[in-house]
KEVOLO-581341 format. One record per residue (C-alpha): residue in one letter; x, y, z; residue number from 1. Coordinates in nm, 3 decimals, m for minus. Layout:
   res        xx        yy        zz     n
     A         X         Y         Z   NUM
...
//
This chain:
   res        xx        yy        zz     n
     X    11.816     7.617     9.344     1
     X    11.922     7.405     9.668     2
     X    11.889     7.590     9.977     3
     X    12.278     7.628    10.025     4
     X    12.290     7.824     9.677     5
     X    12.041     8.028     9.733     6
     X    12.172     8.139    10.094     7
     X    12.515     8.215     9.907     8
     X    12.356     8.433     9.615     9
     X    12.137     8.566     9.910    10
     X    12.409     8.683    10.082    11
     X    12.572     8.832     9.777    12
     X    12.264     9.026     9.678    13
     X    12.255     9.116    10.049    14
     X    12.644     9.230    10.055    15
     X    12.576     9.459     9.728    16
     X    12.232     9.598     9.848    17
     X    12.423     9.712    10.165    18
     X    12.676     9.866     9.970    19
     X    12.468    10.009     9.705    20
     X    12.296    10.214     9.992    21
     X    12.625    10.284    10.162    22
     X    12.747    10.451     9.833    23
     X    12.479    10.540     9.620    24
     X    12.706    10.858     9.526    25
     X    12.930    10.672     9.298    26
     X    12.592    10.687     9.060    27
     X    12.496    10.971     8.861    28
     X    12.139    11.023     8.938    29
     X    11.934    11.068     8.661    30
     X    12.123    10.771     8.330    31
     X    12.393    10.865     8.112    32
     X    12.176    10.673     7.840    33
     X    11.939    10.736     7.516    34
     X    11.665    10.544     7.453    35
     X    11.743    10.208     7.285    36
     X    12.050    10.163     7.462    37
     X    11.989     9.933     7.722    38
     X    11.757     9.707     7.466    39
     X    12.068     9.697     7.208    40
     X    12.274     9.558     7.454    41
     X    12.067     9.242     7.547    42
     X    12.031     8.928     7.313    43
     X    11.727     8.973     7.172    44
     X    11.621     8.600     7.262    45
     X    11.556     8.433     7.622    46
     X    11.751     8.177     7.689    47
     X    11.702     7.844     7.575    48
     X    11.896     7.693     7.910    49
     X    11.901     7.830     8.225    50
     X    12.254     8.054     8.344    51
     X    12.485     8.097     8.600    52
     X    12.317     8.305     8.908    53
     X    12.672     8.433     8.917    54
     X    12.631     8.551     8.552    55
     X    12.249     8.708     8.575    56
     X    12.376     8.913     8.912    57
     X    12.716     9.059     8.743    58
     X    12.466     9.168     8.443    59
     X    12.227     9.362     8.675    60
     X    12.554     9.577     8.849    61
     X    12.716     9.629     8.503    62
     X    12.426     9.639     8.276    63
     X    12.086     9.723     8.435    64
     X    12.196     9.949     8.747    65
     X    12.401    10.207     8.511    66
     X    12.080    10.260     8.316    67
     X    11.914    10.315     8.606    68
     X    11.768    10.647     8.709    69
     X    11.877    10.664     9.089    70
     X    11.553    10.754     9.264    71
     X    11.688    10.618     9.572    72
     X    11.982    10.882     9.589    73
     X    11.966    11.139     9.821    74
     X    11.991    11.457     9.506    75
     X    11.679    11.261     9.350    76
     X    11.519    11.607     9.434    77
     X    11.261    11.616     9.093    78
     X    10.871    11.526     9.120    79
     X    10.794    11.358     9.477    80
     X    11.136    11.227     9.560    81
     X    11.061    10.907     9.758    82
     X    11.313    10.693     9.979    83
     X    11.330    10.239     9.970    84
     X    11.476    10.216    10.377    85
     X    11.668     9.971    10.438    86
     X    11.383     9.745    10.692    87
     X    11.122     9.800    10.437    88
     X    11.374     9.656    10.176    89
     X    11.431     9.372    10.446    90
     X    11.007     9.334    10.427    91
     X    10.967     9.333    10.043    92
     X    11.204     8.946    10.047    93
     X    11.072     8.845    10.345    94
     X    10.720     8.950    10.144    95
     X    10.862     8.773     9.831    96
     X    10.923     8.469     9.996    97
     X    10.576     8.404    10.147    98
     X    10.445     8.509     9.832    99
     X    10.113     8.559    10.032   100
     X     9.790     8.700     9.818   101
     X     9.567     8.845    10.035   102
     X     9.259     8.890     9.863   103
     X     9.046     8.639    10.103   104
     X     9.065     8.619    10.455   105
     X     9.148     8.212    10.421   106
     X     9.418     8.327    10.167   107
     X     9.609     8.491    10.391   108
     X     9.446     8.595    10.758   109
     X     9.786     8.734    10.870   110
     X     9.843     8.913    10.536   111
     X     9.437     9.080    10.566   112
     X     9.451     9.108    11.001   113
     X     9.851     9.315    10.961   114
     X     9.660     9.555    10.692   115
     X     9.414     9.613    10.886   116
     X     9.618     9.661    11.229   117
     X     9.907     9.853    11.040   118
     X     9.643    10.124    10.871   119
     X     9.494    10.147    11.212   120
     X     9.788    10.286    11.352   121
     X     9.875    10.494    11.056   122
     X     9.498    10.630    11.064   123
     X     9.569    10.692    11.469   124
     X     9.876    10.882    11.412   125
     X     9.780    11.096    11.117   126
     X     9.481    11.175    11.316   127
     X     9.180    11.056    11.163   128
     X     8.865    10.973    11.252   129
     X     8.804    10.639    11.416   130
     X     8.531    10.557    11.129   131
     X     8.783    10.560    10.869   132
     X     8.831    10.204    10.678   133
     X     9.197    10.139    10.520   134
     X     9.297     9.957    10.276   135
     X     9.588     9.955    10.061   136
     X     9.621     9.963     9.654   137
     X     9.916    10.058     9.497   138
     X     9.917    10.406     9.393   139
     X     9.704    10.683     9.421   140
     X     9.564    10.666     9.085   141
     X     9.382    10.342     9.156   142
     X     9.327    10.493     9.491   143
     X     9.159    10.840     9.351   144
     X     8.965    10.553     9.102   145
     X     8.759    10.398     9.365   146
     X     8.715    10.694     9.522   147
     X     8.529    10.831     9.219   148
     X     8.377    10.475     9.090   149
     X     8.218    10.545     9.484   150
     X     8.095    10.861     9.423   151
     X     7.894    10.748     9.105   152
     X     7.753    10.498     9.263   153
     X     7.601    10.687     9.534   154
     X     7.485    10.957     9.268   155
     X     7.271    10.667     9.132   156
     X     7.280    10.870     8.802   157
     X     7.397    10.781     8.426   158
     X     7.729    10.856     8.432   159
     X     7.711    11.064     8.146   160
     X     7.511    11.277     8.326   161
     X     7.746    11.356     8.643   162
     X     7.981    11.635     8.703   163
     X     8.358    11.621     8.882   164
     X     8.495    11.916     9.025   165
     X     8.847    11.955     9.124   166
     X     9.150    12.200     9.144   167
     X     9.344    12.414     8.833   168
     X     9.633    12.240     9.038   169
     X     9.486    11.880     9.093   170
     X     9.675    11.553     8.965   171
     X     9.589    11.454     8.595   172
     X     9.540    11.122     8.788   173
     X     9.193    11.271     8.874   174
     X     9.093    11.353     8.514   175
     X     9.203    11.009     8.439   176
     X     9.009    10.814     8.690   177
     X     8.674    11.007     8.629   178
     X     8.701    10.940     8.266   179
     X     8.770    10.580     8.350   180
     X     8.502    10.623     8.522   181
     X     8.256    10.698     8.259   182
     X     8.291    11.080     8.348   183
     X     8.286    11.267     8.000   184
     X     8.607    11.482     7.977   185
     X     8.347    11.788     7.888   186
     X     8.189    11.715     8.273   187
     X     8.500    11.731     8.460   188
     X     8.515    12.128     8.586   189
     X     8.834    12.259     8.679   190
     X     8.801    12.486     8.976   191
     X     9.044    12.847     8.943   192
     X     9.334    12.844     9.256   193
     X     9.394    13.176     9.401   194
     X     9.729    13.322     9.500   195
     X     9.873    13.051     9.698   196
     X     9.727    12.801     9.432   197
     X     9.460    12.697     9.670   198
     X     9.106    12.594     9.525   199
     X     8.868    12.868     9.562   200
     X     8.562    12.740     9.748   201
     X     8.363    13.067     9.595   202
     X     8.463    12.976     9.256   203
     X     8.366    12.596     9.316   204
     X     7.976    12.735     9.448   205
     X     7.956    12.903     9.179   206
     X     8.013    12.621     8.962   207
     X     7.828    12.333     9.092   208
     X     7.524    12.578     9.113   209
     X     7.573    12.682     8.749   210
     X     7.559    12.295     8.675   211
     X     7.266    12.254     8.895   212
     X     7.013    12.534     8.732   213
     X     7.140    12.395     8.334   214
     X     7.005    12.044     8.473   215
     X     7.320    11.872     8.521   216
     X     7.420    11.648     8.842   217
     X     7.662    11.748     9.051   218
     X     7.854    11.379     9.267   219
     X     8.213    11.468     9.354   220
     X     8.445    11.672     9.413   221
     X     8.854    11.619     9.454   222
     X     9.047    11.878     9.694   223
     X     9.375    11.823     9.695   224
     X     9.684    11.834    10.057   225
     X     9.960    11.893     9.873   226
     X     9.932    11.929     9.548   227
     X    10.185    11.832     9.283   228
     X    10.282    12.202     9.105   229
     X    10.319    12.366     9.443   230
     X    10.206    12.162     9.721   231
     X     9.915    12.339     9.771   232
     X     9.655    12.264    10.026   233
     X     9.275    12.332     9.922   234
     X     9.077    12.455    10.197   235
     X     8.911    12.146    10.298   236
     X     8.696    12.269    10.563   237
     X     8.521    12.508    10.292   238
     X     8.516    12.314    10.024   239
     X     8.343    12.040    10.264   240
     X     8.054    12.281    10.342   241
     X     7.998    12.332    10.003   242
     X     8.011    11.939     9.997   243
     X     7.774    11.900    10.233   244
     X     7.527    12.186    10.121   245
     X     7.497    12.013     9.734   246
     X     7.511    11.654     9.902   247
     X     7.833    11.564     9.731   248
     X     8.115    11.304     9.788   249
     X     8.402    11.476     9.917   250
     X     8.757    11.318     9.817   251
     X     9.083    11.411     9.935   252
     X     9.410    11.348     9.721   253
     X     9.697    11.405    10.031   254
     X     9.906    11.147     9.857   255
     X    10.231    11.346     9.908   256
     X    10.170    11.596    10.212   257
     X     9.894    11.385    10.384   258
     X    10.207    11.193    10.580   259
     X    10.296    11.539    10.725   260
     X    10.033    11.476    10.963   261
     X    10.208    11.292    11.156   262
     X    10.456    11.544    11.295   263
     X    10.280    11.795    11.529   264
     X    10.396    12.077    11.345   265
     X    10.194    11.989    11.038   266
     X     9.893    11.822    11.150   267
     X     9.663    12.025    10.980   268
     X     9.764    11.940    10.678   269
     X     9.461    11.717    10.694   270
     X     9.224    11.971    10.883   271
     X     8.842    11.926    10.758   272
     X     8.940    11.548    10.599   273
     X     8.734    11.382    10.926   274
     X     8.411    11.544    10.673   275
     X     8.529    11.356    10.381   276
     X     8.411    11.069    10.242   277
     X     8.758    10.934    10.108   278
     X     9.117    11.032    10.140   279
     X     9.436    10.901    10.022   280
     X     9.791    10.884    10.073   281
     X    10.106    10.715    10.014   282
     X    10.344    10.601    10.246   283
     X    10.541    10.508     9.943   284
     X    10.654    10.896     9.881   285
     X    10.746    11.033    10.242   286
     X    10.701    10.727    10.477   287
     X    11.039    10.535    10.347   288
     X    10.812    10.226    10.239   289
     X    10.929    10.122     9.853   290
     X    10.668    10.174     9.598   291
     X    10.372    10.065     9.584   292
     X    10.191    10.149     9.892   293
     X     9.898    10.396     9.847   294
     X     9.649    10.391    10.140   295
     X     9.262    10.481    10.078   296
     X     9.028    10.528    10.353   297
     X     8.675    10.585    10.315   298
     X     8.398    10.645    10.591   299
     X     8.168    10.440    10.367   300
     X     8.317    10.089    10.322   301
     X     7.964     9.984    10.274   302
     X     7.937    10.193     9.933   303
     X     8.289    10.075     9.844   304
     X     8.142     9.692     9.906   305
     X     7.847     9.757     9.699   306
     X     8.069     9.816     9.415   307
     X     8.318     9.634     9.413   308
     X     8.179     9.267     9.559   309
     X     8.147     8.998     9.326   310
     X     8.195     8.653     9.463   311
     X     8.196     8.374     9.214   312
     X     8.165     8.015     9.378   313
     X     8.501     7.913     9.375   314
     X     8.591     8.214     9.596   315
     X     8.284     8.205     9.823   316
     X     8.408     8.122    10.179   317
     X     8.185     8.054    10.511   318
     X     8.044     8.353    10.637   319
     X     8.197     8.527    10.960   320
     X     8.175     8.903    11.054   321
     X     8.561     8.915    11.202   322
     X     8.642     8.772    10.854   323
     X     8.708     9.056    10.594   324
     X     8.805     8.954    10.223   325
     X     8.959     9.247    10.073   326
     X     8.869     9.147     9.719   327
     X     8.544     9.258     9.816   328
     X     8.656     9.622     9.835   329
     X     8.853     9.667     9.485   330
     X     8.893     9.576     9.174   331
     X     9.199     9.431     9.209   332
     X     9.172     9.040     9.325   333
     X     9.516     8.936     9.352   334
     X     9.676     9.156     9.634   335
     X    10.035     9.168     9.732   336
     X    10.144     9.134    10.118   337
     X    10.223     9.521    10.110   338
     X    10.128     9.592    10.482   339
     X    10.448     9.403    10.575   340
     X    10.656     9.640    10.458   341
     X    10.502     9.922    10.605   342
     X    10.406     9.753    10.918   343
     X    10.829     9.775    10.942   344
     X    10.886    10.095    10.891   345
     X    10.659    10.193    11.121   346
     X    10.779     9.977    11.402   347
     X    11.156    10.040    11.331   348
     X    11.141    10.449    11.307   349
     X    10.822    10.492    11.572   350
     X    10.586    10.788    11.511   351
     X    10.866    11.007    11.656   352
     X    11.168    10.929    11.433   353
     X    10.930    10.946    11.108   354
     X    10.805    11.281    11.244   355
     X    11.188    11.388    11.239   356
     X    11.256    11.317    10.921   357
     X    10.950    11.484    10.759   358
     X    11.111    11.801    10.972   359
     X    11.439    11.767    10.859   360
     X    11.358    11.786    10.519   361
     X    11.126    12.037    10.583   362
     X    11.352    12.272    10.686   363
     X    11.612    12.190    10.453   364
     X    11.370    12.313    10.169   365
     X    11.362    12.610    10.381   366
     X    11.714    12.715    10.375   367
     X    11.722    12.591    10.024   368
     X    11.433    12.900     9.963   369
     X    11.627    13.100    10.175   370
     X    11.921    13.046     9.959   371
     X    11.710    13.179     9.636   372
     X    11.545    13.405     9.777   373
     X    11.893    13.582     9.864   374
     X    12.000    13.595     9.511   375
     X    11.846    13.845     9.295   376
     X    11.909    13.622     8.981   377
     X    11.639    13.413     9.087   378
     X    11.279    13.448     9.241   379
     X    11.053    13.201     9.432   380
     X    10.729    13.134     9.261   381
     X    10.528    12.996     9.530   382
     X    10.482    12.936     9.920   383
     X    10.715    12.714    10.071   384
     X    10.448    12.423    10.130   385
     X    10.632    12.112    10.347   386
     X    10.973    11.981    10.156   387
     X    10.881    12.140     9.780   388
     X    11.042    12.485     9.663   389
     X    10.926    12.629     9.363   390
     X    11.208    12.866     9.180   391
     X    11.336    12.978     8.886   392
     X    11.587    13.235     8.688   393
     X    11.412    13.601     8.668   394
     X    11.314    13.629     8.289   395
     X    11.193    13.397     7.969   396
     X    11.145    13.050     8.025   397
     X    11.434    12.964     7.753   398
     X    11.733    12.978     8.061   399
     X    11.552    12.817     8.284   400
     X    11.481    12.507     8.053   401
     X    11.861    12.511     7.989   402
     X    11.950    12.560     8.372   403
     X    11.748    12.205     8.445   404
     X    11.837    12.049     8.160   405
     X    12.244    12.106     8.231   406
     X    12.181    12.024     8.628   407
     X    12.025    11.680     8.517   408
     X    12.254    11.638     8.243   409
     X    12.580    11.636     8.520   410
     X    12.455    11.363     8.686   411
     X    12.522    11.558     9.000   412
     X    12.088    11.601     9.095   413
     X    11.742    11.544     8.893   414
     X    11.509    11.857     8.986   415
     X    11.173    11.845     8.739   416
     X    11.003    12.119     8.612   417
     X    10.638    12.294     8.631   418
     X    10.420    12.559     8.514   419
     X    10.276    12.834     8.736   420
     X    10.066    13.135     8.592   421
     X    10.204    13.081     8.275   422
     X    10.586    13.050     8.360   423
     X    10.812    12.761     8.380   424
     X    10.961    12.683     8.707   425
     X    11.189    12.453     8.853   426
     X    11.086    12.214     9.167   427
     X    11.344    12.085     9.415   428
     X    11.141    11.841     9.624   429
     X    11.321    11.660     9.907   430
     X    11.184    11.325    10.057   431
     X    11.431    11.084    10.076   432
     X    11.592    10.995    10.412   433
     X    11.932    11.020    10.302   434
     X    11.908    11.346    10.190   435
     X    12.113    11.622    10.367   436
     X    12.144    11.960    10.384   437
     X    12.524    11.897    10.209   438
     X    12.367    11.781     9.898   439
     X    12.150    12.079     9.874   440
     X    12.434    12.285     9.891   441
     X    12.607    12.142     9.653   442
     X    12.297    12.197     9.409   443
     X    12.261    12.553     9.526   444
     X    12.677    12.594     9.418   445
     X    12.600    12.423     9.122   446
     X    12.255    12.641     8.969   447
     X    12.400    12.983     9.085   448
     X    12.743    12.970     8.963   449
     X    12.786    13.147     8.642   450
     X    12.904    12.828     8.445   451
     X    12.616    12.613     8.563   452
//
């Protein structure tokens, strides 16, 4: 491709990115498609010769964006609804085109010197401790991973042997890293929430000195800032002392709320973190930086090294202390220039206009509860934790299955679903940037009128 055709095509895919953005509306949200329908309508061979750009472009808007689900629309309101803005989609080509891998120093010293500025700042305005190390990964699952794979080692005990205590309400992310960890399923003890769906630091004593007198080892344990059913936020600061009483590695999953920090109004979110040893979070769900971007910290980088180093000769490089190689501090070798992206975000909103939108959604959920709360057909089912609500019909579960299902269905909003105490319940979550308090409305009209 001559430089001439690709600045043509570039402006083109430039021209309909603007637009797309501009007028995301025209899209139904969640993809008027079954499975197998998409697949059916491509050849079922690559090409033997190469095609028209013009051709593979007018396929993606006809073909591939209709089957899309819309996560980027502003009534994407189901799971963590996350927002792609449009300097961090500026980032991800100008990313693309340096096509930097920052696993060494050498490889790329502006790629592994931006991470580590960009995560400084981040660390600075979320508020944590100055001993903190950053680095990123791409979701919290690999994040939650090391974490864990960190915690064994410092045990210094057969794996089979260890125990893993987290939440009723944690991330099945957690269960999946600690048996990827060599944690059997039968060790992983899932501490009871109380009201509020908060872990119960009694409950989690009790536990870990249960384990303790039938001879088993105690290593981690996972509270959770915001977690996924509610939003919940464990009780860090209690469950740290029972951390630090039992000598255990304390982990914090703030993947969704732990960006809430950085408004004044919700900084303790992350209250008793400075006492843990990791923490993670992802600017990729409510810092508008396109997925992946998960950022782990952990006061013991040195533990993380001991792990994870392994330097075969042809990636050995002279030795100098200002010189960090990120390989050494994950499994993952190859490392994509994400800190770009965030690194623009963070420079085009500033702390302050990032803190606004974090309370502008947060008190659109509010009037959204407010607006539920009113009705007597439906009932809130748990605190009103950052930009989540929790609601559902009064009654069985049956109507409330077919409320969500007929909301999705329209193409109008995607809400998901949960299960609290038993019950099924709907969650509206906001977190894109786009969102307004319009497009709530129009979901509220839409679930409490008698034919939706």
């Amino acid at each position: 491709m001559s430089p001439e055709e690709f600045r043509r095509h570039g402006h083109d895919v430039i021209d309909w990115i603007a637009d797309y953005l501009a007028d995301i509306d025209r899209y139904p949200v969640l993809a008027g498609v079954n499975p197998g329908d998409l697949a059916a309508r491509l050849p079922a061979d690559g090409p033997e010769e190469g095609e028209p750009m013009e051709r593979i472009l007018a396929d993606f808007r006809e073909t591939i964006v209709p089957a899309l689900t819309q996560w980027n629309h502003p009534r994407f309101l189901g799971y963590f609804s996350i927002s792609s803005s449009p300097p961090a989609i500026l980032a991800e080509a100008l990313a693309a085109a340096v096509n930097a891998n920052a696993m060494l120093w050498r490889t790329s010293p502006a790629g592994t010197e931006l991470e580590q500025v960009t995560l400084g700042w981040l660390r600075q305005w979320l508020g944590l401790p100055s001993d903190y190390f950053g680095i990123i990964f791409d979701t919290a699952s690999t994040s939650s991973l090391h974490a864990i794979v960190c915690a064994r080692e410092e045990a210094a005990a057969p794996a089979s042997e260890l125990v893993l205590y987290c939440s009723d309400q944690a991330h099945s992310s957690i269960e999946k890293a600690a048996v990827t960890a060599g944690i059997p399923r039968e060790n992983i003890r899932k501490i009871p929430s109380d009201e509020r769906f908060r872990m119960r630091p009694d409950a989690l004593e009790r536990e870990v000195q249960n384990d303790i007198v039938e001879g088993r080892r105690p290593f981690c344990v996972v509270a959770t800032a915001g977690a996924t059913p509610a939003a919940s936020v464990d009780p860090v600061p209690a469950i740290a002392d029972v951390c630090q009483r039992h000598n255990l590695w304390l982990h914090v999953d703030a993947a969704y709320a732990g960006i809430a920090a950085i408004s004044g109004t919700h900084r303790g979110v992350l209250a008793g973190c400075d006492r843990a040893q990791s923490l993670v979070t992802n600017p990729h769900k409510w810092l508008l930086t396109p997925v992946d971007c998960s950022v782990f910290y952990t006061r013991r980088p040195e533990v993380q090294r001991r792990v994870f180093s392994l330097t075969p000769e042809y990636l050995r490089t002279a030795e100098d202390p200002r010189a960090l190689n990120f390989m050494d501090y994950g499994l993952p070798l190859g490392r994509r220039f994400r800190a770009v992206k965030l690194w623009f975000v963070m420079r085009y909103y500033g702390r302050k206009g990032l803190a606004a939108v974090i309370e502008r959604h947060c008190a659109a959920a509010r009037t959204f509860a407010s607006w539920v709360a009113e009705d007597p057909r439906f009932e809130l089912c748990a605190p009103v934790e950052f930009s989540l609500v929790c609601f559902r019909l009064r009654g069985p579960d049956e109507p409330n299955r077919e409320l969500l299902d007929r909301i999705n269905a329209s193409g109008l909003a995607l809400l998901s679903h949960t299960v609290l105490r038993g019950r099924f319940v709907l969650r509206l979550a906001v977190g894109n940037y786009r969102t307004e308090l319009a497009d709530l409305e129009r979901v509220w009209r839409f679930l409490a009128s008698p034919s939706g």
